[in-house]
C-alpha positions as a printed Julia matrix, in Angstrom:
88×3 Matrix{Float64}:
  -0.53  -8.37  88.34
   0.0   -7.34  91.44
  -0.46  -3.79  93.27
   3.39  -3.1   93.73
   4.22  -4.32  90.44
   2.14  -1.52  88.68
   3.48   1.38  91.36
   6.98  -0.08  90.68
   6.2   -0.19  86.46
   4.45   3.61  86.9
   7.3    4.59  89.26
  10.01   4.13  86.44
   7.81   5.06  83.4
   7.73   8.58  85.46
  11.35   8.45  85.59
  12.0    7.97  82.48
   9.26  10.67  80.81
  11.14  13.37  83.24
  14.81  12.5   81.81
  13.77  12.11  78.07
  11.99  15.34  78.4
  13.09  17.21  81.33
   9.79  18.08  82.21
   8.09  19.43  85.73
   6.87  17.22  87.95
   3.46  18.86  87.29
   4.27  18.31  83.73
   4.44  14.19  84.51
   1.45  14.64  86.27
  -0.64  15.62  83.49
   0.63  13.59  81.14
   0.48  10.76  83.32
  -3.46  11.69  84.92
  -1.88  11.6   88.32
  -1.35  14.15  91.25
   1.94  16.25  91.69
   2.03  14.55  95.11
   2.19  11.17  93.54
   4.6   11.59  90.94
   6.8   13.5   93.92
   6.48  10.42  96.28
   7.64   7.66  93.2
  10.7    9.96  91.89
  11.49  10.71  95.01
  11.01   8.18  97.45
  10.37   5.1   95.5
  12.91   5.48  93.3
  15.76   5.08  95.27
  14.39   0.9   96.24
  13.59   0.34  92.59
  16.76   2.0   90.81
  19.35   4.11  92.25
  21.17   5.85  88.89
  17.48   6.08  87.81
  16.67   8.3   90.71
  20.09  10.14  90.48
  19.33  11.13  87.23
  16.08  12.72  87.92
  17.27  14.41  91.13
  19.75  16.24  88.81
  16.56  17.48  86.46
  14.3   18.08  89.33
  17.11  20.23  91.02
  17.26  22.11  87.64
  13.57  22.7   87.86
  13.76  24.38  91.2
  16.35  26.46  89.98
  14.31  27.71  87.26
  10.73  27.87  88.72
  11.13  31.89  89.76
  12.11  32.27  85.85
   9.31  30.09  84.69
   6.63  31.63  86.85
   7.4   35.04  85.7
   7.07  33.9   82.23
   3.66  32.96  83.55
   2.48  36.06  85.26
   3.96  38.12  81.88
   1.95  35.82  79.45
  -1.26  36.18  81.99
  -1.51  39.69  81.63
  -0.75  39.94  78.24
  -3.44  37.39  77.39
  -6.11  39.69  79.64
  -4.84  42.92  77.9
  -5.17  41.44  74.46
  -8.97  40.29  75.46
 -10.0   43.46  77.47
C-alpha cells in the first residue's frame, strides 16, 4: 500500500471520529496516537483534495470547538484545584 494511500485512509478516519463524536482535535489525537499538529494538517488541509462535504462538516465542529475552548478550559482550571484541595 502505498504512503498516500494510508495518509489519505487516516485523513478521513479522523474526519469521521470528529463528526460522530464531536470531539477536539486533541481528543482525535489521542485516540488516534498522533500529534495535534497532524490531525490539524489532515482535517484541515488534506481534507479539502480528498472530500470537500467531508471537510465542511468538520470545519462546522471544529469552529464549535473554538467557540467553546474558554468554557472548557475553565472547567479545567475549576476541576484542577478542586482535585489539589481534595488531596492537600
Amino acid at each position: 500500500m502505498r504512503q498516500s494511500h494510508i495518509i489519505e485512509e487516516r485523513t478521513v478516519e479522523l474526519a469521521e471520529y470528529i463528526i460522530q463524536n464531536k470531539c477536539t482535535v486533541r481528543e482525535a489525537a489521542r485516540k488516534f496516537g498522533i500529534s495535534k499538529s497532524t490531525v490539524h494538517k489532515d482535517v484541515t488541509e488534506r481534507l479539502l483534495d480528498i472530500n470537500g462535504r467531508l471537510a465542511a462538516d468538520v470545519r462546522k465542529i471544529l469552529a464549535e470547538n473554538k467557540q467553546e475552548r474558554h468554557i472548557r478550559g475553565g472547567y479545567a482550571t475549576r476541576e484542577k484545584y478542586r482535585r489539589q484541595k481534595n488531596a492537600g
